[in-house]
C-alpha positions in Angstrom: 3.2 29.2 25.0 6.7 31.0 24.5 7.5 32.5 21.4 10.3 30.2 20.1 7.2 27.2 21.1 4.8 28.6 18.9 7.1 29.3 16.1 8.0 25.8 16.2 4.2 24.8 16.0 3.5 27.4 13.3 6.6 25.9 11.0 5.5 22.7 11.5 2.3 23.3 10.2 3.4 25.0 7.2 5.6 21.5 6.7 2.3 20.0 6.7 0.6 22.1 4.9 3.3 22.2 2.5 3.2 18.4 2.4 -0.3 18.3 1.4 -0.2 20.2 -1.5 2.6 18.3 -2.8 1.2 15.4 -2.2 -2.0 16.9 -3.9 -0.2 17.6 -6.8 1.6 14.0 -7.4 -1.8 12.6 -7.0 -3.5 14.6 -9.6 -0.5 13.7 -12.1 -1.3 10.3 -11.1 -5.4 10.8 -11.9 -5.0 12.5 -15.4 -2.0 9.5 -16.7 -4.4 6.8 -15.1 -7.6 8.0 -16.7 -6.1 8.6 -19.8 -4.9 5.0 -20.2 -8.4 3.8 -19.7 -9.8 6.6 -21.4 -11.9 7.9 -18.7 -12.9 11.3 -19.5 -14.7 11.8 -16.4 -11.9 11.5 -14.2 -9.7 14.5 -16.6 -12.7 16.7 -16.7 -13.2 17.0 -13.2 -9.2 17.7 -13.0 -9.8 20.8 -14.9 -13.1 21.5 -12.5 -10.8 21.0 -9.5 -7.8 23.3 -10.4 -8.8 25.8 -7.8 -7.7 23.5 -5.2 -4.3 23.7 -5.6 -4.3 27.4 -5.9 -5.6 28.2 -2.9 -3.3 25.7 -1.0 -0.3 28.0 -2.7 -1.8 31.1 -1.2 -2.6 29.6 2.3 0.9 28.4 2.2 2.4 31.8 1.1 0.1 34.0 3.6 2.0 31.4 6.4 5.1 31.9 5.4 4.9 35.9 5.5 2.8 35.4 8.3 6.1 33.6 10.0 8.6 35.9 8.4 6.7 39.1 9.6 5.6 38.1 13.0 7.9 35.4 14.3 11.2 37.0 13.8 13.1 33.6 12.7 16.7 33.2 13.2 18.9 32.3 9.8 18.0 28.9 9.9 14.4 28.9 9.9 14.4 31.4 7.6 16.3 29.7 5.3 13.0 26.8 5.6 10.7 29.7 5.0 12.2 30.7 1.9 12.8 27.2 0.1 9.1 26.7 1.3 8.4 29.9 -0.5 10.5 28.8 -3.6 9.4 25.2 -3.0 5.2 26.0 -3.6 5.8 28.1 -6.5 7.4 25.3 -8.2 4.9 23.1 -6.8 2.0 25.3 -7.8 3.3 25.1 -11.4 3.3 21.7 -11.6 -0.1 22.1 -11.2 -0.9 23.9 -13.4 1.1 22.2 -16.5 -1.1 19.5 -15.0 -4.1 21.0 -16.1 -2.6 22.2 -19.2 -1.9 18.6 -20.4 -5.6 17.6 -19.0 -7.0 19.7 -22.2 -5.1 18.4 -24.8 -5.3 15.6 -23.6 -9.4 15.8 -23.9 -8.0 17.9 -27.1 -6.8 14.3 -28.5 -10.0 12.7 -27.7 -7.9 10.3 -25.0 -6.1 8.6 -28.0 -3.3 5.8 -27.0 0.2 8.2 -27.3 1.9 5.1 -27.8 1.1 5.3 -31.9 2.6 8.5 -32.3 5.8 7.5 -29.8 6.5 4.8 -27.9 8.8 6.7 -26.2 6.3 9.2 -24.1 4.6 6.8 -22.3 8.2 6.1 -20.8 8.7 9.8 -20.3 5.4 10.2 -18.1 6.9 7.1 -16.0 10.4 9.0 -15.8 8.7 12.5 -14.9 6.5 11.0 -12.5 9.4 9.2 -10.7 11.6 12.6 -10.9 8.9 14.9 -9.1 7.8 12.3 -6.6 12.0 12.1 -5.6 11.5 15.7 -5.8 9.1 15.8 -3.0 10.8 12.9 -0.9 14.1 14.9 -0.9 12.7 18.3 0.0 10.6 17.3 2.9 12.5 14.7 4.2 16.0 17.1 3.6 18.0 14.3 2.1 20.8 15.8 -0.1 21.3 12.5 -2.0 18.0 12.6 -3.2 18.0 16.3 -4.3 21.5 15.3 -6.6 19.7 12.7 -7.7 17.1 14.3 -9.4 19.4 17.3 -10.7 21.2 14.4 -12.4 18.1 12.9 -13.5 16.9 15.5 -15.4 18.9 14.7 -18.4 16.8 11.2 -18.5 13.7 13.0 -19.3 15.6 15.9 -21.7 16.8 12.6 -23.6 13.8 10.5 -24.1 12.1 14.5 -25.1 14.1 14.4 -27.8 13.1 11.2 -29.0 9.7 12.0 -28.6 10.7 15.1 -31.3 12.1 12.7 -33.4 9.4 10.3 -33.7 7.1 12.8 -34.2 9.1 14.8 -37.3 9.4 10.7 -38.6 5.5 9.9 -38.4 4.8 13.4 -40.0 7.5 12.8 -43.0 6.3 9.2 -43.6 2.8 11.1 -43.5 1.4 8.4 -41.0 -0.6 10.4 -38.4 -2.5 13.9 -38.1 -0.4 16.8 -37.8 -2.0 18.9 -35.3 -2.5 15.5 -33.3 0.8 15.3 -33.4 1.7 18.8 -32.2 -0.4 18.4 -29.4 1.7 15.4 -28.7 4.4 17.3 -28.7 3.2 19.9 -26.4 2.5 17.2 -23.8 6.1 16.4 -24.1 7.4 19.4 -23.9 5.1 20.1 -20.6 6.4 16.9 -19.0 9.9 18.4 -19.6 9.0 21.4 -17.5 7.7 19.0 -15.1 11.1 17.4 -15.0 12.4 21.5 -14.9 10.6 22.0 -11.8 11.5 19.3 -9.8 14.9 20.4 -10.2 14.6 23.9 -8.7 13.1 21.7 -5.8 15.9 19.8 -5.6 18.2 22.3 -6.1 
């Protein structure tokens, strides 16, 4: 196998590779919204159990890519691949682990409907879901379109974040829910907005 042969092989497993964990990732998102609406606390605990996962795809991934940098000797285009793939995971990888984050206040809240306290988050999950999965699509499948899409799409979910905020400050004047349920609330918001924050460095 000549060298230029097996570079190609290698990259294309890091594509897949890459692929996988991103895929990963939506999925879990997926899980934790899913068993949440059905209250299945099952499902979120063994999200928190399975967090590992996705940090040892990021360091399989990472070890490939200096492992093509270092060894392969990749002309400027590959390289540029390599190094959005580095970019790429680390986004990916934090995604993960905001996933996680929301997992335990979302056991925190006892899996209570977060339509009471805003009827507005349950349409910022939708909106952050659809933003990291065009996320994904646009980086793998290197559609430019798609990337600007999301960029621009971010300011969906920074808008319907701020009317998450402003239901919360009205449910906590009128004194009409718990306030620590409804800072955890806002935490999950704020989370989803990173989210959103993420899949525009992929995009970008």
């Amino acid at each position: 196998m000549s060298p230029r042969t097996l570079f190609e092989h290698e990259l294309g497993q890091l594509r897949d590779d890459l692929k996988k964990m991103c895929f990963q990732v939506e999925a879990v998102y997926d899980r934790l919204f899913s068993a949440m609406a059905v209250k299945d606390g099952e499902t979120i605990f063994n999200i928190l159990e399975q967090d590992r996962v996705v940090k040892d795809m990021e360091k399989s991934i990472e070890s490939r890519c200096l492992s093509l940098i270092t060894k392969q000797h990749p002309i400027a285009r590959d390289l540029r691949t390599v190094s959005a793939s580095l970019k790429v995971v680390t986004d990916i990888k934090r995604v993960g682990d905001i996933v996680t984050d929301m997992a335990e206040l979302i056991i925190r809240l006892q899996m209570k409907d977060v339509s009471i306290y805003s009827e507005n988050l349950p349409l910022m999950i939708k909106e952050t879901k659809a933003l990291l999965h065009s996320a994904v699509g646009a980086f793998l499948r290197r559609n430019q379109e798609e990337a600007e899409n999301v960029i621009a799409g971010d300011d969906k979910v920074d808008d319907l974040f701020n009317k998450v905020k402003d239901d919360l400050v009205a449910h906590l004047k009128e004194g009409t829910a718990n306030a620590d349920d409804c800072i955890d609330i806002l935490m999950i918001a704020k989370y989803l907005e990173k989210i959103a924050d993420h899949a525009v460095n992929v995009g970008e």
